[in-house]
C-alpha positions in Angstrom: -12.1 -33.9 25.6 -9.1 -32.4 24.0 -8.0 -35.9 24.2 -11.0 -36.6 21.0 -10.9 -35.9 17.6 -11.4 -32.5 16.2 -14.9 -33.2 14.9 -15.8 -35.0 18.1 -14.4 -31.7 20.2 -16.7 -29.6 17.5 -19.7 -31.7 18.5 -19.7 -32.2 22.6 -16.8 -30.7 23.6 -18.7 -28.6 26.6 -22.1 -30.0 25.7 -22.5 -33.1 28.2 -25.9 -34.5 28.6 -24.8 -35.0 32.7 -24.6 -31.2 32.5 -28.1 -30.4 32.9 -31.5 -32.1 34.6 -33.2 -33.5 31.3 -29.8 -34.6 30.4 -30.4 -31.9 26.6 -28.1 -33.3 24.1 -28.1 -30.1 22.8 -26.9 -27.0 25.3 -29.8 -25.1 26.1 -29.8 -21.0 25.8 -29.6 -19.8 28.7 -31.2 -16.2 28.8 -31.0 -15.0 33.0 -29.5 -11.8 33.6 -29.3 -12.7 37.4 -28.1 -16.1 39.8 -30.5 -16.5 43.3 -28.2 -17.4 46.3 -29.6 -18.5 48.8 -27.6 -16.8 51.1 -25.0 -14.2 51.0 -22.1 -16.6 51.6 -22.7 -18.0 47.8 -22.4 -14.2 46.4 -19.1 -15.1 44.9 -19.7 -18.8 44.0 -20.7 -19.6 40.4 -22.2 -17.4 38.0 -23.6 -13.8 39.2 -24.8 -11.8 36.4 -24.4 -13.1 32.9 -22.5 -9.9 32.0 -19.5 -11.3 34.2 -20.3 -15.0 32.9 -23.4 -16.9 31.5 -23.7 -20.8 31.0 -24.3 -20.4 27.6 -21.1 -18.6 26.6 -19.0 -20.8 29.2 -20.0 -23.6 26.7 -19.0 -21.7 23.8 -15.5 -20.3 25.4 -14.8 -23.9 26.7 -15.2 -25.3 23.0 -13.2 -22.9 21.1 -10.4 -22.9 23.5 -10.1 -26.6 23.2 -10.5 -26.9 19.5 -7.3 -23.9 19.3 -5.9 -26.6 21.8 -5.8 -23.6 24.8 -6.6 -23.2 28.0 -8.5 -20.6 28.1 -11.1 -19.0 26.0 -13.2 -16.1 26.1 -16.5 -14.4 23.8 -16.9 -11.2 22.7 -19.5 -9.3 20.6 -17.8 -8.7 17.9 -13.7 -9.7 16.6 -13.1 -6.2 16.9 -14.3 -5.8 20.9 -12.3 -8.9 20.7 -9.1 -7.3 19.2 -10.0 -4.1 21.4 -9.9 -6.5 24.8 -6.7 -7.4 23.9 -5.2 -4.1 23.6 -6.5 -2.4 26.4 -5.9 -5.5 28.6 -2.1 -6.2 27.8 -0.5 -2.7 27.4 -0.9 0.8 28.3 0.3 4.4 27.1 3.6 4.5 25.3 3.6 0.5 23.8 4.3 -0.1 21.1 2.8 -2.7 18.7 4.4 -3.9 15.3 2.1 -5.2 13.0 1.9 -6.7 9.5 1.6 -4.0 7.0 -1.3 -6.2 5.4 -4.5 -6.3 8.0 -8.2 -6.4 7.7 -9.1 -2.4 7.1 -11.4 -2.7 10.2 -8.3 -3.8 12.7 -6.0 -0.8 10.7 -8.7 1.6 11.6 -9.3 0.3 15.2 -5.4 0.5 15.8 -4.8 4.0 14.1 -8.2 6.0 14.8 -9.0 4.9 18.1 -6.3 3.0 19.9 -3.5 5.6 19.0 -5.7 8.4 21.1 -4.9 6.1 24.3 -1.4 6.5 23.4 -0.6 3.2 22.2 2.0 3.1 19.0 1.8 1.0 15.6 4.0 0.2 13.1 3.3 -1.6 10.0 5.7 -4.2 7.9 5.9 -6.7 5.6 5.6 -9.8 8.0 6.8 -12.1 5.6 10.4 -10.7 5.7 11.8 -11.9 9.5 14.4 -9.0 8.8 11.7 -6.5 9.2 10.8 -7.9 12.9 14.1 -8.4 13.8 15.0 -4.2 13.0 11.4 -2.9 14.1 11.1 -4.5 17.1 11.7 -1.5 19.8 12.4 -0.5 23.3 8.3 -0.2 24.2 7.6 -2.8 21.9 4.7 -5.2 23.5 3.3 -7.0 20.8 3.7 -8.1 17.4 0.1 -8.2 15.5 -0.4 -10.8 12.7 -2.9 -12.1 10.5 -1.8 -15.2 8.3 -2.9 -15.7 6.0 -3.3 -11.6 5.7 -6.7 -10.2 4.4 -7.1 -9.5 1.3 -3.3 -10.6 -0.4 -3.0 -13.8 1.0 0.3 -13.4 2.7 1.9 -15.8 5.5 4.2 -15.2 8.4 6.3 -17.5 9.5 4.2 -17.6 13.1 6.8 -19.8 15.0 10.2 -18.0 13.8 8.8 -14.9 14.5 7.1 -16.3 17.8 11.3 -17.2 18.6 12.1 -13.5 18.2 9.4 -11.9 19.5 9.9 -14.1 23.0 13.5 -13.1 23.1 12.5 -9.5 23.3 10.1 -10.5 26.0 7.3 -9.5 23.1 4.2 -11.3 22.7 2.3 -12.7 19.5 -1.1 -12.5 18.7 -1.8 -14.5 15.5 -5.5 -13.9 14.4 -6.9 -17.4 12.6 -9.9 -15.9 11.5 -9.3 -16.9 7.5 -7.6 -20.6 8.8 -9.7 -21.5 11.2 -8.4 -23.7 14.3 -8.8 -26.9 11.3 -6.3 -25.7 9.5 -3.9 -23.7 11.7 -3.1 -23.8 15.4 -1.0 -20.7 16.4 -0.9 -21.7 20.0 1.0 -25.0 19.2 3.6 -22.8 17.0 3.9 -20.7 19.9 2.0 -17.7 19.7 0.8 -16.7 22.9 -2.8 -15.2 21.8 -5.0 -16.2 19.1 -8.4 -13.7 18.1 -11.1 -14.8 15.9 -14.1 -13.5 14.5 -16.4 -16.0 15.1 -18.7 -14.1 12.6 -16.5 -15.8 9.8 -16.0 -19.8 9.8 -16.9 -20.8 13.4 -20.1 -19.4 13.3 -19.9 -20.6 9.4 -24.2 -19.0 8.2 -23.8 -15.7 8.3 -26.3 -15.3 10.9 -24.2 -14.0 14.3 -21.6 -11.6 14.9 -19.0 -12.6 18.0 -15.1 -12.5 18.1 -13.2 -14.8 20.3 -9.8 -15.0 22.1 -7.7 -17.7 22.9 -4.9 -18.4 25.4 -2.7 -20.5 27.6 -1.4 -17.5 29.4 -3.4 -18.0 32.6 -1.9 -14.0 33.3 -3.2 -13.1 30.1 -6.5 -14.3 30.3 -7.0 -13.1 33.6 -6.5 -9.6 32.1 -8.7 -10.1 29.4 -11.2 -11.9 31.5 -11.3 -8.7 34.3 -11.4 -6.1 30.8 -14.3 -8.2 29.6 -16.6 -8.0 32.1 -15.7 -4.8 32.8 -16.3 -3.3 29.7 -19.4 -5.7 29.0 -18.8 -6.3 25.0 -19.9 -10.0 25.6 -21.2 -12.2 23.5 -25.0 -12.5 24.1 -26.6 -16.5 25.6 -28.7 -16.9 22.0 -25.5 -15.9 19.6 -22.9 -18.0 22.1 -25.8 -20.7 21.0 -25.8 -19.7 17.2 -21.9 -20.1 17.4 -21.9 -23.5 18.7 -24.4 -24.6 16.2 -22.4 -23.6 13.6 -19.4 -25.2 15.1 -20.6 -28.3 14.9 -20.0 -28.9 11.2 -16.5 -27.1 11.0 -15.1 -30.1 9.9 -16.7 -30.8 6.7 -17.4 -27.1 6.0 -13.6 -26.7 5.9 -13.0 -29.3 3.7 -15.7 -28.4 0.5 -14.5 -24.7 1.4 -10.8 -25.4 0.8 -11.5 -28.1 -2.4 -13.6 -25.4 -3.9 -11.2 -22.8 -3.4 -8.4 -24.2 -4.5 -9.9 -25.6 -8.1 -11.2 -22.2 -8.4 -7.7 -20.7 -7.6 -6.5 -23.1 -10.3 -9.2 -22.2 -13.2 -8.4 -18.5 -12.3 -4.5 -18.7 -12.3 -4.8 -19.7 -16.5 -7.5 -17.2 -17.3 -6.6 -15.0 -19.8 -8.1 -12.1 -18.1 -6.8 -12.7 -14.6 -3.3 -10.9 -13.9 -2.6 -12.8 -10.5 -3.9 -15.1 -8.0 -3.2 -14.9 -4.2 -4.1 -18.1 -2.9 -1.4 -20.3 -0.5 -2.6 -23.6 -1.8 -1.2 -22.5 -5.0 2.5 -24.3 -6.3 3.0 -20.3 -7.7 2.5 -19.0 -4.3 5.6 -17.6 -3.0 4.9 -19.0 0.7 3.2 -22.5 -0.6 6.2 -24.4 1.3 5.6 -22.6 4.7 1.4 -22.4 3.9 2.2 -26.5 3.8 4.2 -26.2 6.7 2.7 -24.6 9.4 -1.3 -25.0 8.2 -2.8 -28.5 7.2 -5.0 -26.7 4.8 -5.5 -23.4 3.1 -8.6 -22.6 3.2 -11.6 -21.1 1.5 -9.9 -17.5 1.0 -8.6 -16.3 -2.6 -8.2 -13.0 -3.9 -6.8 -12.4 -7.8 -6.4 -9.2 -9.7 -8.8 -8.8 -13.0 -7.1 -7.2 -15.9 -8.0 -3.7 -16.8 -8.8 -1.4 -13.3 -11.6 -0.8 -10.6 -14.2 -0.2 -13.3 -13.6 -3.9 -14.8 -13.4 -5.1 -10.9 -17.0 -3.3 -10.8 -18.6 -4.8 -13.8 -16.8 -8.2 -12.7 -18.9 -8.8 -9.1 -22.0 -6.8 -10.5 -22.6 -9.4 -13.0 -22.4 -12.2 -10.5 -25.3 -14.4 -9.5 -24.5 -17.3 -6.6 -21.0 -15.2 -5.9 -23.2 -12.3 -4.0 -21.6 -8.7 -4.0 -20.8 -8.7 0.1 -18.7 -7.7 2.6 -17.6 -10.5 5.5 -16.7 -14.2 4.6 -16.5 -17.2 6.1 -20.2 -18.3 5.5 -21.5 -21.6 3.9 -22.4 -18.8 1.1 -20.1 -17.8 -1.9 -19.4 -13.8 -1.4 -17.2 -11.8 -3.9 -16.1 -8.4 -2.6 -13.4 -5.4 -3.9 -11.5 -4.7 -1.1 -10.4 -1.3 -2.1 -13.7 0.1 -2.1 -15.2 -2.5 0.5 -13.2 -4.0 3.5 -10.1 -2.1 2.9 -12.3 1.6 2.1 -11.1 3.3 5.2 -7.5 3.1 4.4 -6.1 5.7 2.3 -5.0 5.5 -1.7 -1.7 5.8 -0.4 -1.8 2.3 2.2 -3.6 0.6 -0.6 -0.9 1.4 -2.9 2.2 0.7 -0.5 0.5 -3.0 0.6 -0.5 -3.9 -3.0 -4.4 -3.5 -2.3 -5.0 -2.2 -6.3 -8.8 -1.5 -8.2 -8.8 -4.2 -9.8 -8.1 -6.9 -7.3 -11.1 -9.2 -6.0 -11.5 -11.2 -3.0 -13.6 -14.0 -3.1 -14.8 -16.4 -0.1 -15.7 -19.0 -1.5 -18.6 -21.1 0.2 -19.8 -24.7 -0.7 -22.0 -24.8 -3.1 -21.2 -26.8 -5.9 -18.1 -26.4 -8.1 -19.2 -26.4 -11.8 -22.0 -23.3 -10.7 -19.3 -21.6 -8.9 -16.5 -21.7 -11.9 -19.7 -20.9 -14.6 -20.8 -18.2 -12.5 -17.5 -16.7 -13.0 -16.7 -17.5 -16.4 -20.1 -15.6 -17.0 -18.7 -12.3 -15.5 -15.6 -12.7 -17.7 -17.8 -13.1 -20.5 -19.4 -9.3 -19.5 -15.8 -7.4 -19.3 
């Protein structure tokens, strides 16, 4: 399959009509707990207990490894058991992990309030500077965390420089592709060795399931993740493995009317009168355009832009919004507008959000598919109110 088109990988990659008895063109959900054996010489063969694997999420795994072009893929509850698998699987007390100084707040509050009491050690720096990897990069340095682009400002890293140097410190990368989607970006193929998603976002793409995802072609890696993920059991359940493959289905297109409708809104915004700044990589006036255009073959449906005056203004701004609705998460065929420093990014402190940038007044908006003269009027109607 990996040999097909992406759209034709998004369709039946995993989802053979041979696969099961009334030949389903559609994989079926597959809700047993429990396997029969008919004797105890099959108690190791094939699936066991759906906690360890399930049919269902074997479909899903097999699909979003090959559309990440990996070997091996695996399904979690949520991208932050996903992130969590990771860390407890590939290091232990005393490794350290250098990460971009601009994350989601949820993975900045996983690494520092509950991964740090198991004696793991983060540091945070600005990713787009390969300076800051080369000097930060220590002893009991394991990994090197990125997100690109970064949630909420829009930054890049240069994945496969800083793949280069990480690998000649015998470090490993894990990119997470959450905001670029496989469409758009493949870490793996600029040599990161680990990619996580939240399959909430994009891949599930209707804001209906919650699941995270990682990705591989470390067979010793995944190994470790696959023992840690069965063993802790935050697995991604038959019916939302299903919901995710639904969704996947139309990735494609999605990705497309996302990213058109993102960047003529990132356009409209950049000359508005009332907008300071844009972040947004499809942008000429982004500092990173030339790597966004050469490492990604897209930019995606992301954009965040700082409204003049401060968090009050920001307030007034997504309050007065109609088809942009005030929400957390992103990814979904709906437009959401959230402010990240009183939303996503709430659990860092004033003093993080200062030192990354994260101000009052900026805005984040995912922006979903509708069309693009209600999106750009729904807007202009919010300026209109500050």
């Amino acid at each position: 399959m990996k040999k097909n088109g992406f759209s034709t990988r998004c369709i039946h990659e995993a989802e053979d009509p041979e696969d099961t008895e009334s030949r389903d063109v559609i994989a079926p959900i597959n809700l047993t707990t429990t396997f029969a054996k008919k004797n105890l010489d099959e108690i190791d063969k094939g699936h066991v207990y759906s906690r360890t694997s399930n049919p269902t999420r074997d479909k899903l795994e097999r699909k979003i490894a090959s559309l990440e072009n990996g070997n091996y893929g695996l399904a979690f509850a949520s991208g932050m058991a996903a992130e969590q698998s990771v860390l407890m699987s590939l290091l232990s007390k005393g490794d350290h992990i250098l990460a971009f100084d601009d994350l989601y707040g949820g993975t900045k509050r996983l690494f520092d309030k509950v991964m740090t009491k198991f004696g793991l050690e983060f540091d945070y720096v600005d990713a787009t500077d390969l300076n800051n990897i080369n000097e930060n990069i220590k002893e009991n340095t394991e990994l090197i965390w990125l997100e690109s682009p970064t949630n909420p400002l829009m930054k890049l890293s240069d994945i496969e420089k800083i793949s280069k140097i990480a690998h000649e410190n015998d470090v490993k990368v894990v990119v997470d592709n959450t905001f670029a989607t496989p469409y758009f970006q493949k870490p793996l193929e600029l040599r990161a060795d680990v990619v996580v998603h939240s399959l909430t976002k994009y891949l599930g793409g209707h804001s209906d399931v919650v699941g995270g995802a990682v990705v591989t072609n470390d067979c010793e890696v995944y190994e470790k993740v696959k023992f840690n993920q069965n063993a802790v059991g935050a697995i991604l359940s038959p019916f939302d493995s299903w919901l995710v493959m639904r969704g996947l289905k139309s990735l494609k297109p999605r990705m497309k009317t996302h990213e058109k409708n993102a960047k003529k809104l990132a356009i409209y915004l950049e000359k508005h009168p009332k907008v300071r700044e844009v972040y947004y990589p499809g942008l000429e006036s982004h500092p990173q355009h030339g790597l966004a255009r050469k490492q990604m073959k897209g930019f995606g449906g992301m954009l965040s832009f700082d409204i003049e005056g401060g968090l009050n203004d920001a307030k007034k701004f997504v309050e007065n919004l109609d088809i942009f609705h005030l929400a957390e998460s992103l990814g979904g065929v709906e437009s959401l507008a959230e402010i990240p420093a009183v939303m996503t990014h709430a659990s860092l402190s004033d003093e993080e959000r200062r030192r990354v940038g994260i101000t009052g007044s900026l805005i984040r908006l995912s922006v979903g598919i509708e069309e693009f003269n209600d999106l750009k009027n729904d807007l202009e109607k919010s300026f209109e109110m500050i």
